[in-house]
C-alpha positions in Angstrom: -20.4 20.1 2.8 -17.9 22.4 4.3 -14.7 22.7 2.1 -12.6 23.7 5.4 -12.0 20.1 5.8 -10.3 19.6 2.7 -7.9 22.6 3.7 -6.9 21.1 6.6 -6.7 17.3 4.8 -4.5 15.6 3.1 -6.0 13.1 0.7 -3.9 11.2 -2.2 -4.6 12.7 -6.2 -6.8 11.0 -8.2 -4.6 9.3 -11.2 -7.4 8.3 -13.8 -5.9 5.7 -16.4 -5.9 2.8 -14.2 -8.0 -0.3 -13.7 -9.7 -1.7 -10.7 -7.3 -4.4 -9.5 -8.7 -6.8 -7.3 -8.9 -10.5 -6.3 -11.8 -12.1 -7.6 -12.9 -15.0 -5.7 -14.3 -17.5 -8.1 -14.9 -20.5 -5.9 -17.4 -22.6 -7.6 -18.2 -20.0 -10.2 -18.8 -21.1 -13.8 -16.1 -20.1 -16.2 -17.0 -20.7 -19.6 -13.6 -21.0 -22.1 -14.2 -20.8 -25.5 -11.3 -22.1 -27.6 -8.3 -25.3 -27.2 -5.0 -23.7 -27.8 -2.0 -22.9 -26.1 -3.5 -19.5 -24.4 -7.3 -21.7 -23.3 -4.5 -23.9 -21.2 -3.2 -20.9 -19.6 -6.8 -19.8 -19.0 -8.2 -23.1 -17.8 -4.9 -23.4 -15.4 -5.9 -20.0 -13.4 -9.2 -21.0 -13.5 -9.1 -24.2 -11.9 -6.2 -23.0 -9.1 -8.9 -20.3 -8.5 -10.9 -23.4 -7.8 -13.4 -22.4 -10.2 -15.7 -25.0 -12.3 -14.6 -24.8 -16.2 -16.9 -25.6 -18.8 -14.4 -25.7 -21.9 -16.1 -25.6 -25.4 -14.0 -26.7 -28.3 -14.0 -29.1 -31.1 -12.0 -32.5 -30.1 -9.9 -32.0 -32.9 -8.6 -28.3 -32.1 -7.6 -29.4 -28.4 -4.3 -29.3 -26.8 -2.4 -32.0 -25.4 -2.8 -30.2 -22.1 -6.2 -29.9 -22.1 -7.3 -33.5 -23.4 -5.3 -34.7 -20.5 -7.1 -32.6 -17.5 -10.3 -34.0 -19.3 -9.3 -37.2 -19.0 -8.0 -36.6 -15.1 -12.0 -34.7 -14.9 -10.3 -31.4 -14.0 -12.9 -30.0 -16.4 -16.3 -29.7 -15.1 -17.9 -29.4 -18.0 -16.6 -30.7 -21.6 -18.6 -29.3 -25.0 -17.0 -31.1 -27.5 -18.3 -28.8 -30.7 -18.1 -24.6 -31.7 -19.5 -22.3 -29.4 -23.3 -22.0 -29.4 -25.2 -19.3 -27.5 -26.8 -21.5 -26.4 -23.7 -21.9 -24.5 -24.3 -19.1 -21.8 -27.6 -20.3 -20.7 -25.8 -22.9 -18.5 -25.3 -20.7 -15.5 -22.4 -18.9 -16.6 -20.7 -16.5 -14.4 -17.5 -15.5 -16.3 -16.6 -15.9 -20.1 -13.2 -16.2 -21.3 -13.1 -16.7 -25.3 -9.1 -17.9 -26.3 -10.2 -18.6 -30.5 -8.5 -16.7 -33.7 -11.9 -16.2 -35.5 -12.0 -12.1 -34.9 -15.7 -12.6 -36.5 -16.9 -15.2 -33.6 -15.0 -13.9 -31.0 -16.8 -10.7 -31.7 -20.5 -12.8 -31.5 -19.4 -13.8 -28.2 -18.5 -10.7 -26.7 -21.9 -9.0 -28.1 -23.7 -11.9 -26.7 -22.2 -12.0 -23.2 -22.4 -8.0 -23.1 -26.8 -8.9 -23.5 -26.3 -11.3 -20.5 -24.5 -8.9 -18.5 -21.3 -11.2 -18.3 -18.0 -9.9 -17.7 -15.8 -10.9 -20.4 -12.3 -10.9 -21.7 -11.5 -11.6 -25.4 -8.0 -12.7 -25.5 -5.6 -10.1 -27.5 -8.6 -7.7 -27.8 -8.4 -5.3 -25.4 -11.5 -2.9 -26.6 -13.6 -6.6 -25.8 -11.9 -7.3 -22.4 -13.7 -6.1 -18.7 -10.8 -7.5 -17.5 -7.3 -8.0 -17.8 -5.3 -11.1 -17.2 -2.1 -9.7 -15.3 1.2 -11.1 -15.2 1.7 -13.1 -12.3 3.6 -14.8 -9.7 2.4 -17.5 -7.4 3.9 -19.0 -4.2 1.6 -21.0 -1.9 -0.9 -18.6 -0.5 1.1 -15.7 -2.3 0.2 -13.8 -5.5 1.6 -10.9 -7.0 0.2 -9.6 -10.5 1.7 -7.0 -12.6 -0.6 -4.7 -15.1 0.3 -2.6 -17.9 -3.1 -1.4 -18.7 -2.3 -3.6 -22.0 0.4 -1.0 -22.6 3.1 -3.2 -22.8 2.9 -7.1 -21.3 6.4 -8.4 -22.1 7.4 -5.0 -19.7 5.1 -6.8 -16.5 6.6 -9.6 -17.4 10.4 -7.9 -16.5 8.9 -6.6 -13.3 7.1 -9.4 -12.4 10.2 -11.5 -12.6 12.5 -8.4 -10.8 9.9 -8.9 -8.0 9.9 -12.4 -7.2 13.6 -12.2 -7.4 13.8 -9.7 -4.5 11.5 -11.4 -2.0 12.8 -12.6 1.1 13.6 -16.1 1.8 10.7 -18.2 3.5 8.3 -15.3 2.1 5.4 -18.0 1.7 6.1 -19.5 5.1 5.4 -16.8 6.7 2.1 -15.7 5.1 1.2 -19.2 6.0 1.9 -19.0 9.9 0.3 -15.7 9.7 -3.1 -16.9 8.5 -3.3 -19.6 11.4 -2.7 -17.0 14.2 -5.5 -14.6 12.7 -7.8 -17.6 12.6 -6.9 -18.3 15.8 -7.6 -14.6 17.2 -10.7 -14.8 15.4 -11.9 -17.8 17.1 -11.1 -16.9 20.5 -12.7 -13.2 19.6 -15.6 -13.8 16.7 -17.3 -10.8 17.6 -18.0 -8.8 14.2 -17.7 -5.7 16.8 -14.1 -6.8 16.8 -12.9 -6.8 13.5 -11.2 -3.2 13.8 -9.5 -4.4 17.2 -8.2 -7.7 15.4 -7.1 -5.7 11.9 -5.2 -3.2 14.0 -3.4 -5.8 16.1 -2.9 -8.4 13.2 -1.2 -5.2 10.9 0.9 -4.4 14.2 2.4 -7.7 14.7 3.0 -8.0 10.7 4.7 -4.9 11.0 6.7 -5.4 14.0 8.5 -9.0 13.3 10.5 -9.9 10.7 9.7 -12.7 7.8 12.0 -15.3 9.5 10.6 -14.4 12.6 7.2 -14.8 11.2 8.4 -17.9 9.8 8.9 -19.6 13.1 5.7 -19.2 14.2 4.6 -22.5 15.7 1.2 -23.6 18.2 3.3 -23.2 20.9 4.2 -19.3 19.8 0.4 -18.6 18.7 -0.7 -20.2 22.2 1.7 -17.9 23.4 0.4 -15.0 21.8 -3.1 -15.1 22.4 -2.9 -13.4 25.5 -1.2 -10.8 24.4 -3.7 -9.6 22.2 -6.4 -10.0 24.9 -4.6 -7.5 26.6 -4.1 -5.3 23.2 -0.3 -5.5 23.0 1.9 -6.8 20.1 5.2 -8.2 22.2 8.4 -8.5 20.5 10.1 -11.9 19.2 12.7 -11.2 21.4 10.3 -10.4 24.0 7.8 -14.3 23.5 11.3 -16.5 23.3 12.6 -15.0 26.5 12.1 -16.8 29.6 8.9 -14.4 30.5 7.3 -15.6 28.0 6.8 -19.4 29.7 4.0 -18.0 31.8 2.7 -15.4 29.8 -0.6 -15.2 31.2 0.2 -15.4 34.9 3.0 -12.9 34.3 0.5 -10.3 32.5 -2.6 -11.0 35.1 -0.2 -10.6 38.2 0.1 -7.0 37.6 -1.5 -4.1 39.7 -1.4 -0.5 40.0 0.8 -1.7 43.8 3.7 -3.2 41.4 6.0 -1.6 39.2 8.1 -2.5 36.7 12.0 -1.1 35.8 11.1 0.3 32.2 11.0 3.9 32.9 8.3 6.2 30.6 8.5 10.0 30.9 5.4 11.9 29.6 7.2 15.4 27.7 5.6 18.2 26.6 7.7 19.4 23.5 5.8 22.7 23.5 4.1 24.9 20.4 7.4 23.3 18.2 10.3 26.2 19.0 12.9 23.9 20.0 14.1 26.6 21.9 11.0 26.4 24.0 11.4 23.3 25.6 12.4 23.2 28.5 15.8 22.2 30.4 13.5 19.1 31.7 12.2 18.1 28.5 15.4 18.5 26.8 17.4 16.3 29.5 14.9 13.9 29.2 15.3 13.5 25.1 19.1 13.5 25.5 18.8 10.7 27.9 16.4 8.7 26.3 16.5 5.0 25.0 13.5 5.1 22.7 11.8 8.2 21.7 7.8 7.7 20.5 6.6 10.9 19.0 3.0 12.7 17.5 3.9 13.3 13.7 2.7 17.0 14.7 6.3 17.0 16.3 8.7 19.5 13.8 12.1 17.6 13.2 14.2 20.5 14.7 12.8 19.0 18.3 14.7 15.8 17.6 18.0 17.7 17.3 19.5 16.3 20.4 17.9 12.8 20.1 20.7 10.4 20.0 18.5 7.1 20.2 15.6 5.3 18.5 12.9 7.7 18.0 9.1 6.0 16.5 6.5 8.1 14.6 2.7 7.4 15.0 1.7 6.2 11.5 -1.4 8.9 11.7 -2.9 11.5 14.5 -3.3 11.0 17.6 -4.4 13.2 20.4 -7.6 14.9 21.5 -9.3 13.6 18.3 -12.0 10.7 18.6 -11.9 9.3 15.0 -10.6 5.6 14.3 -7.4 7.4 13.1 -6.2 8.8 16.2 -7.7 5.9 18.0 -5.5 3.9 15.7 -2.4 6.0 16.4 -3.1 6.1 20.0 -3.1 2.5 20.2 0.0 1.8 18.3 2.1 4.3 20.3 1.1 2.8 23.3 2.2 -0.4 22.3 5.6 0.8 21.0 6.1 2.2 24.5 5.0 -0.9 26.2 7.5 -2.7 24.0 10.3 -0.6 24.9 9.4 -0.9 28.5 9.4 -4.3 28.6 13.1 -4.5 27.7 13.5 -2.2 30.7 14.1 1.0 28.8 14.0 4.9 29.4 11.1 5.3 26.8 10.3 9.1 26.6 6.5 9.9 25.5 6.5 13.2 23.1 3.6 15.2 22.6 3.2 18.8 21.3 2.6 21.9 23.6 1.6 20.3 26.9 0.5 16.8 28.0 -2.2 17.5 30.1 -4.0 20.4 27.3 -5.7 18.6 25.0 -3.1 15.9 24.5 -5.1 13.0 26.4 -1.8 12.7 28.3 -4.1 11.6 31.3 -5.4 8.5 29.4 -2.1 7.4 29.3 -0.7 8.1 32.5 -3.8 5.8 34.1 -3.0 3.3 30.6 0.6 3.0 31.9 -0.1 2.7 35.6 -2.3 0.0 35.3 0.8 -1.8 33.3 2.7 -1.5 36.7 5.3 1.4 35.4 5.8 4.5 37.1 5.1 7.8 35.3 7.0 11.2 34.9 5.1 14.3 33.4 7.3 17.1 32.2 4.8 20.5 31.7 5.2 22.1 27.9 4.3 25.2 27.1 0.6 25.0 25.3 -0.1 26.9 22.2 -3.4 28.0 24.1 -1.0 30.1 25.5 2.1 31.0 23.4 -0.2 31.3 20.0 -1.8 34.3 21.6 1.6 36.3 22.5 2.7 35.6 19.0 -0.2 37.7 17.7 0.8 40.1 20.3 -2.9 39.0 22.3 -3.0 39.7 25.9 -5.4 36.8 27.1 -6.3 38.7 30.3 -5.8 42.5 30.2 -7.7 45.1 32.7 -11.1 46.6 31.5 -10.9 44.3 28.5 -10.6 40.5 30.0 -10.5 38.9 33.7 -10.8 35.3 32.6 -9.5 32.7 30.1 -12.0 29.9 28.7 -10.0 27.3 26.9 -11.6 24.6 24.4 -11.0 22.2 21.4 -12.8 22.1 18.3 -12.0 18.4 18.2 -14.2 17.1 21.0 -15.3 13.8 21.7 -16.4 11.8 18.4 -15.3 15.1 16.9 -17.6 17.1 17.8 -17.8 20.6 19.7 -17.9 20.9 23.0 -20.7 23.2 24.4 -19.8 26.4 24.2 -21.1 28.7 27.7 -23.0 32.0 26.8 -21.1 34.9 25.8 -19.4 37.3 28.4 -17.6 40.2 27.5 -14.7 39.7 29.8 -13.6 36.8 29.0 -11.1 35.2 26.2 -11.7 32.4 24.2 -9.0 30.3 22.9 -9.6 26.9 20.9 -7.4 24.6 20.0 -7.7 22.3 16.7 -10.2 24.7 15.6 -9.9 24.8 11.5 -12.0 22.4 10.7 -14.9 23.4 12.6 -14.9 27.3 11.6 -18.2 27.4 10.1 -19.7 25.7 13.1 -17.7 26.9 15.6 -19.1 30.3 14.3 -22.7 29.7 14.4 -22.3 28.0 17.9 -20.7 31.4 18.9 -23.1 33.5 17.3 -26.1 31.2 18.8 -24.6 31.7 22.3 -24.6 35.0 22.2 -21.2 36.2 20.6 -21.4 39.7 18.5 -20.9 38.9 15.1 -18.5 41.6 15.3 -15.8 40.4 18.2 -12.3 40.2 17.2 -10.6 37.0 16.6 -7.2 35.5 15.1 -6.0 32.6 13.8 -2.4 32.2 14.7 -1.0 29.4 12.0 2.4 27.4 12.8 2.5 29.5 15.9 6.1 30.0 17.1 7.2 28.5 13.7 9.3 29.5 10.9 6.5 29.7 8.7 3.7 31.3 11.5 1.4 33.1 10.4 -1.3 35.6 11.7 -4.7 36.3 10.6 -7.4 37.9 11.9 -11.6 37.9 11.5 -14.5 38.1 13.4 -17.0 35.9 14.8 -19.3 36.0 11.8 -16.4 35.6 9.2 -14.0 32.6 11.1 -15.2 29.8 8.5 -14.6 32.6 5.1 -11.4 33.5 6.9 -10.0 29.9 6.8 -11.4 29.5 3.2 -10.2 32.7 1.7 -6.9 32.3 3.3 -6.0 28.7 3.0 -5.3 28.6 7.2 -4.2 24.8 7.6 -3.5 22.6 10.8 -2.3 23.1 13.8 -3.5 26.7 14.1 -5.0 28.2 17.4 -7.6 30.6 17.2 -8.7 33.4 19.7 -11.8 35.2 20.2 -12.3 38.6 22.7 -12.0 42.1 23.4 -8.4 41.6 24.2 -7.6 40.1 20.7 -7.4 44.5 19.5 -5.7 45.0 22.5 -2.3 46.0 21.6 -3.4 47.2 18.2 -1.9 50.4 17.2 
C-alpha cells in the first residue's frame, strides 16, 4: 500500500486503554445469574429490560425480597433453586453473570465458562470480567452508559448524573418520533441499496431541527415529510408548518426548468485562497449575501467580509467520487435549497474556479431543475496561479504551445487517461498527492522521460506555499520524502526549468 495517502489524510490516534463499548442486543438470549443478593437484583433488572430470558441459580434461602417476588410474577424464566452446578451451563447459555461472595466458586465459574467460550463477568473482579457493567441512565428508548475502565465507578456515577441533568426537555420524545419517521422512510424505500441514501437524510434532518421541534413530530408532519425525502431534501420546521407545506407534493412536482423561484443562488469561485485574489464580483457577492455555504478547503481570511450566516460541508466535496464527497455534496445542496426556499441570496463557495474541477456544472443543472436561476462568478484556478508561483510559464516559445489540464481525483477516484507524451506541451494536475506513485508510472507508461521536470506547488498563493520540484520518475519519493500534503498542484514539462537561472 502506498503511504502517500496517509500524508494527505487525516485519521484520529489510536488511544489503547479502552474497551469496546457497544449495545448488546440480548433479545431472547439466556443469561444465567449465579447468586440472590442485592447486586443479582441489579443484574436480573438489566437483564430482563434487555428483554433477555434469566435463568437465576440460588439457594431459596439466600434470595432477596426483590427477586422472590419477580419469581412469583414469572419474570424469571428459569428458577434453580440450589448452588451452582456446571451442569448449569449446559442449558443453552449465552451469557454468565456470577453476583456470589465465595472468591473460590466464583473462580470455578469463570474457569468453566472460559472452556465453553462464554463471555462472563464476575462481579467486583475485574481480571474475571469480558465485560463491564457501566453506569447508566435510562429514559424510554434512551440510554446513556458511563465507563471508567473499573478505574473509578463512584466517578461515572458523578458524570452519569451531570449528564442526565443537562439533557434537554422532551429528550425521549423526540428519539421516539424520530424512530417512527425512519420506519416510515424505510417502508416507503426498503431497498438495502438505500440504506446510505436513508442514513444520510435521517442524520440531516436530526441535525437540522431542534429537540422540541423533533418533539412535535406527528402522522400528519411524517406524511408531510415523505416527499421530501423522495426528492432528497431535508426542509426546515419552519419551512413544513408554513402554508406551502399543505400541498407538499403538488408544490414540489409542479416545478420545471420553465419556472423559477425568488431564492437567488450565485455560484463563486473564491480562487487558489489569496483573498486578495478574488475578484470585485466574488467579493460583492459575499458582502451581499444572506447565507454563505462553503468547501472546508475555503482559508478563513476569504470570509473576512462575510457579514451573514456562512455553513461548512461537514467533509470534501468536489471533483472527488468517494461516499465522502458524495456525502458533502449532498448536504451542501440541501443547505442551499433550504436557504432558497426562504427566498434568500444564498452564495455557493468553492475554491479556484467553479467550472475546473469543482463539479460546479452538476449543480448549476441540480439547481435549475429546482426552478432557481443561477449566477456563475469565474475564480482564478490553481491550474493556473500554482504555476506562476513557481515562477512556470505554462506556455513559453520553443519550450510549450499547449496546456493539458487533469485531476488525479477522477471519477470513483481514479486517474483519468493520460494521452501520450509530447514534448510541447504542459501538464498540470490538480488533487494530485495521493496518486503520485501512479500518476508516475502512468506517465512513464505513456511515454514521459523519466527525466522531465516537474513541481509540486503546496498552499499555492498561501502563507505557508511551498515549492518543490522532482521529476517524472521520482513524483511519488518526492511527496514521501517531503511530507507535500493537500491541496497542492503539480506540473510536469519542459517549461517547468524555464525561468531557472
Amino acid at each position: 500500500m502506498s503511504t502517500t495517502e496517509e500524508i494527505t489524510e487525516e485519521y484520529p490516534p489510536v488511544r489503547t486503554g479502552g474497551s469496546l463499548l457497544l449495545a448488546w442486543r440480548t433479545n431472547a438470549k439466556n443469561i444465567l445469574i449465579v447468586g440472590g443478593g442485592e447486586v443479582a437484583c441489579g443484574r436480573v433488572l438489566k437483564s430482563l429490560e434487555a428483554d433477555a430470558k434469566v435463568i437465576l441459580v440460588c439457594p431459596e434461602q439466600g434470595l432477596h425480597p426483590e427477586l422472590k417476588y419477580r419469581i412469583r410474577k414469572n419474570q424469571i424464566y428459569k428458577y434453580i433453586n440450589r448452588k451452582f452446578d456446571p451442569i448449569d451451563l449446559e442449558e443453552d447459555i449465552d451469557i454468565v453473570l456470577t453476583a456470589i461472595d465465595d472468591p473460590i466458586e466464583s473462580k470455578e465459574i469463570y474457569r468453566l465458562s472460559k472452556e465453553k467460550k462464554l463471555p462472563i463477568n464476575v462481579a467486583d473482579v475485574p481480571p474475571s470480567c469480558d465485560f463491564y457493567f457501566m453506569s447508566e441512565y435510562r429514559d424510554g428508548p434512551l440510554q446513556i452508559a458511563v465507563s471508567t475502565n473499573g478505574q473509578g465507578p463512584k466517578l461515572a456515577n458523578i458524570v452519569r448524573d451531570h449528564i442526565s441533568k443537562n439533557l434537554p426537555d422532551g429528550i425521549s420524545e423526540a428519539i421516539t418520533k424520530v424512530g417512527i419517521l425512519r420506519q416510515k422512510v424505510r417502508k416507503i424505500d426498503p431497498d438495502h441499496k438505500s440504506s446510505r441514501n436513508r442514513m444520510r437524510w435521517m442524520s440531516k434532518f436530526c441535525e437540522d431541527w431542534t429537540i422540541e421541534d423533533l418533539r412535535k413530530l406527528d402522522d400528519n408532519f411524517i406524511e408531510n415529510l415523505l416527499p421530501y425525502y423522495e426528492k432528497h431534501i431535508v426542509p426546515s420546521f419552519e419551512t413544513l408548518t408554513s402554508n406551502k407545506a399543505k400541498n407538499v407534493e403538488k408544490e414540489m412536482e409542479g416545478i420545471n426548468e420553465n419556472e423559477t423561484r425568488k431564492g437567488k443562488l450565485i455560484l463563486v469561485g473564491a480562487g487558489p485562497g489569496d483573498p486578495s485574489l478574488l475578484t470585485h464580483k466574488a467579493t460583492e457577492a459575499l458582502s451581499n449575501a444572506d447565507l454563505v455555504v462553503s468547501d472546508r478547503l475555503i482559508p478563513s481570511e476569504i470570509f473576512s467580509t462575510v457579514k451573514c450566516e456562512i455553513r461548512l460541508a461537514s467533509a470534501k466535496s468536489g471533483a472527488q467520487k468517494s461516499s465522502k464527497s458524495d456525502e458533502s455534496q449532498e448536504e451542501i445542496q440541501n443547505w442551499c435549497l433550504e436557504g432558497l426556499e426562504k427566498d434568500k441570496n444564498v452564495v455557493r463557495l468553492k475554491i479556484g474556479d467553479p467550472f475546473l474541477f469543482g463539479r460546479g456544472g452538476e449543480e448549476l443543472s441540480f439547481f435549475k431543475k429546482k426552478g432557481y436561476n443561477v449566477q456563475v462568478i469565474p475564480g482564478i484556478s490553481s491550474a493556473l496561479s500554482a504555476p506562476m508561483a513557481a515562477n512556470v510559464p505554462v506556455t513559453h516559445r520553443g519550450l510549450s504551445d499547449q496546456v493539458l489540464i487533469i485531476t488525479g481525483q477522477g471519477t470513483q477516484g481514479k486517474l483519468p487517461q493520460v494521452p501520450k507524451y509530447h514534448d510541447m506541451r504542459t501538464t498540470v494536475v490538480l488533487m494530485a498527492v495521493g496518486k503520485a506513485n501512479e500518476l508516475s508510472k502512468e506517465l512513464l507508461n505513456n511515454d514521459y522521460p523519466s527525466d522531465l521536470p516537474a513541481v509540486f506547488v503546496e498552499n499555492g498563493d498561501r502563507p505557508n506555499e511551498r515549492i518543490i520540484r522532482a521529476t517524472v520518475a521520482t513524483l511519488g519519493e518526492a511527496v514521501e520524502k517531503e511530507h507535500i500534503v493537500a491541496p497542492s498542484t503539480l506540473i510536469i514539462g519542459r517549461a517547468v526549468n524555464a525561468l531557472l537561472d
